[in-house]
C-alpha positions, 0 to 999 in steps of 0.5 A: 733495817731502820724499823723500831724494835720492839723493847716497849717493856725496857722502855715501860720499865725504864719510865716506872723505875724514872717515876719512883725515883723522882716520887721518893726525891719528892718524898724525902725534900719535904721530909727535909733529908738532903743527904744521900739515903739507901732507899735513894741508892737503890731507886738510882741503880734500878733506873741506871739498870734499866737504862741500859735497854733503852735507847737514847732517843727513847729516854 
């Protein structure tokens, strides 16, 4: 009833798109770019997409 279910692949998935996102804010703060970019937008949706199958306590 209470058993972890295995969603190890939504929660790797969720880990790599969390990782990319923060790799390329690094990126573009060096860079000096302060605003919003379309690679940024994309990155945020792919972490806000994936989000979604992992539980709260997992994130």
């Amino acid at each position: 009833m209470f058993g972890r279910k295995n969603n190890d692949q939504a929660v790797t998935a969720h880990k790599a798109a969390k990782k990319a996102l923060h790799d390329n804010q690094r990126a573009e703060k060096a860079a000096g770019i302060r605003e919003e970019t379309g690679t940024y937008r994309e990155l945020n949706a792919a972490v806000n997409e994936t989000e979604k199958h992992v539980p709260w306590y997992r994130r």
